[in-house]
C-alpha positions in Angstrom: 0.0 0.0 0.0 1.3 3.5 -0.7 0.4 6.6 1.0 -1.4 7.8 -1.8 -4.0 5.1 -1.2 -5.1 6.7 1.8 -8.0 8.8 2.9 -8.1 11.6 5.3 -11.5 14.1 6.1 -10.2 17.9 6.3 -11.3 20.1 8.9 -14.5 20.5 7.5 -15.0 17.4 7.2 -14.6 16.8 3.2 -13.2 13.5 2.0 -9.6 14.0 0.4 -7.2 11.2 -1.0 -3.3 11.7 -0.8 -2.8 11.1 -4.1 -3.5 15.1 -4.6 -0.2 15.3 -2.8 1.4 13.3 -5.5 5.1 14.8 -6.8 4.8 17.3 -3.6 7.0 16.7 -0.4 4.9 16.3 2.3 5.3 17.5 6.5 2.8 15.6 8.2 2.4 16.6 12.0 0.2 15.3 14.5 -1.3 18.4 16.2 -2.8 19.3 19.6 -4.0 23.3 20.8 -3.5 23.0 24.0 0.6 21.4 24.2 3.2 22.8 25.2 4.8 22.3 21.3 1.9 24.1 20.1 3.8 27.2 19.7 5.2 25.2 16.6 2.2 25.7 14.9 4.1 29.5 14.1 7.0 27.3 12.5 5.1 25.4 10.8 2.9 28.2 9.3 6.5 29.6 8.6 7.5 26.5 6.4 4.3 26.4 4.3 4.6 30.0 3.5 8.3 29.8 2.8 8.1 26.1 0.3 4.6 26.0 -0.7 5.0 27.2 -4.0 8.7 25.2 -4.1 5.8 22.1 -3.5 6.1 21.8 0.3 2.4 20.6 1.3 2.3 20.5 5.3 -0.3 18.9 6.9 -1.8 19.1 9.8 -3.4 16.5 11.6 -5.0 17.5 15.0 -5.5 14.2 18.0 -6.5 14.3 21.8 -5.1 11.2 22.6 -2.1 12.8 24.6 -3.1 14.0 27.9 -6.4 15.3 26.8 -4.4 18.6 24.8 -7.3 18.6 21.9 -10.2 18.4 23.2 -12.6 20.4 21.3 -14.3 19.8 18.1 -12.8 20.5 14.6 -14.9 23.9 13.8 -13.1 25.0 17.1 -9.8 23.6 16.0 -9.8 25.5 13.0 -11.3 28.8 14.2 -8.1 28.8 16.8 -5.3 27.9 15.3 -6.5 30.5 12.7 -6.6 33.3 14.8 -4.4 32.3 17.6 -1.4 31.2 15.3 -2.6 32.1 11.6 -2.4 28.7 10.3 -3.5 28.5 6.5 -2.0 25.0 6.1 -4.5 22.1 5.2 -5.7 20.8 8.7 -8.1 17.7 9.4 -9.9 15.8 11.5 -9.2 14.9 14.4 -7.9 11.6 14.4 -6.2 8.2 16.5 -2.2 8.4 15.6 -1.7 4.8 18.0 -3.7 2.4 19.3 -6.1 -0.2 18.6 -8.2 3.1 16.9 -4.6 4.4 14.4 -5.7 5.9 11.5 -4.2 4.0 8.7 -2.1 7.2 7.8 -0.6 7.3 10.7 -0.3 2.9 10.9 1.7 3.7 7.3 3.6 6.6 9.0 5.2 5.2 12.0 5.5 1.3 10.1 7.6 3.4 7.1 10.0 5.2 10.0 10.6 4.2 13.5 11.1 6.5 16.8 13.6 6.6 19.1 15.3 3.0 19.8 13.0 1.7 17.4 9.6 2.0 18.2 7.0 2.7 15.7 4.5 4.4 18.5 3.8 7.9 18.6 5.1 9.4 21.8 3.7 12.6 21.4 2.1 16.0 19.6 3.8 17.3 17.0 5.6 14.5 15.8 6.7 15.3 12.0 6.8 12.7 9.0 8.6 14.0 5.9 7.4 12.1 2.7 9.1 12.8 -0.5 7.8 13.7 -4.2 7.6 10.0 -4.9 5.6 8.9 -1.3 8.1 8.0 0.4 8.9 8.3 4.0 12.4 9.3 4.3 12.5 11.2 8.1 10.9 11.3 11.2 11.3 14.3 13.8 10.3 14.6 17.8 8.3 16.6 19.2 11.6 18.3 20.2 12.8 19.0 16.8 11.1 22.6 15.9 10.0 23.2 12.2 13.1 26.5 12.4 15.9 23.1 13.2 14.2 20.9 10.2 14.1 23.5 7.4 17.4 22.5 5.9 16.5 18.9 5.9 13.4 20.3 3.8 15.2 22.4 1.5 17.2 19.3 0.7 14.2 17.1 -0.1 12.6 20.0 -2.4 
């Protein structure tokens, strides 16, 4: 299965395939308002603003499945991390990124590139997958690692 087989729901709930992202290089992040890495969301906004038109698509994928830190609904989602960070990047629903519930992006994600000493589990928010032009999945970056530290990787992949 490639990652272009997959389906994801934006925001507002519309039904999108991956394979729109086809020949782009993707940052996929799993998301939460309420963490203390949500100031990233200002990096990331950064990085789509900066690449997008070099064919940078980052993706934003909100989930309340660490410590409670997204709790409210997608309309809500949207509404603040537009006017609390100015985030214009494609966001969607909320969604499970581990567990018996893992959305098979995210089962694709962490299978294609392990974590720290191996695991495949998400630890965290704002975990980042970098996919290239061809699909596939050639980094992944902590929580720790801010969207300013992973622009050069990014510039090398575009």
């Amino acid at each position: 299965m490639s990652i272009y087989d997959i389906q994801v729901s934006t925001i507002r709930g519309e039904k999108k395939d991956l394979s729109e992202y086809r020949g782009k290089v993707m940052l996929i992040v799993n998301t939460a308002s309420k963490c203390g890495f949500t100031p990233q969301y200002k990096g990331l906004q950064k990085l789509h603003e900066t690449y997008a038109d070099q064919g940078l698509a980052v993706l934003g994928f909100p989930c309340n499945q660490f410590a409670g830190q997204e709790p409210d609904d997608e309309a809500t989602i949207a509404q603040q991390c537009e006017l609390n960070h100015g985030v214009t990047f494609p966001l969607h629903a909320k969604i499970e990124v581990k567990g018996a519930g893992i959305h098979p992006l995210y089962r694709h994600l962490s299978k294609a590139k392990r974590g720290f000493l191996g695991t495949s589990t998400i630890k965290w928010n704002f975990t980042k997958f970098l996919v290239d032009r061809n699909g596939k999945v050639i980094h992944r970056f902590s929580p720790m690692d801010k969207p300013e530290q992973i622009d050069k990787v990014i510039q090398k992949v575009l």
